[in-house]
C-alpha positions, 0 to 999 in steps of 0.5 A: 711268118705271116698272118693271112687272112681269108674269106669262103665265097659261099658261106662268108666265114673269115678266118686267119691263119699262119703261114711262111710265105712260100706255103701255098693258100689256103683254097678251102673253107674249114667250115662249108668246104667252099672256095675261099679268097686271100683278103689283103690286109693293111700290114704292119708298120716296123716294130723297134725292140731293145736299148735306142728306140723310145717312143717320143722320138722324132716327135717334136711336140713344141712345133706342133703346138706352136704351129697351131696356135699361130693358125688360129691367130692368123685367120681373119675374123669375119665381120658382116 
């Protein structure tokens, strides 16, 4: 189940609640009573758990470093 936020129109409190995604929202602040708004929020990206998933994977740190050494070599000394 989801974590939505929310926002009252009229007194500006923000709150969080859990919620399954079919219950419907929230329309009033717990605070002032007044008229509150979903926020949309940025999410979360998948979360891997068990045996198989490390952290370093998929991660080629020799390319990035190569990579950026030879950028810095190609670029042109500037010369006035």
């Amino acid at each position: 189940m989801p974590t939505y936020e929310y926002k009252c129109d009229n007194c500006g409190h923000t709150f969080e609640l859990f919620q399954s995604m079919s219950a419907e929202p929230v329309q009033v602040c717990p605070k002032c009573n007044g008229h509150v708004k979903r926020l949309i929020g940025p999410g979360l990206g998948p979360i891997f758990k068990g045996t198989g998933f490390y952290e370093t994977d998929y991660k080629n740190k020799s390319n990035n470093t190569s990579k950026s050494k030879a950028s810095t070599k190609s670029k042109p000394s500037s010369t006035s």
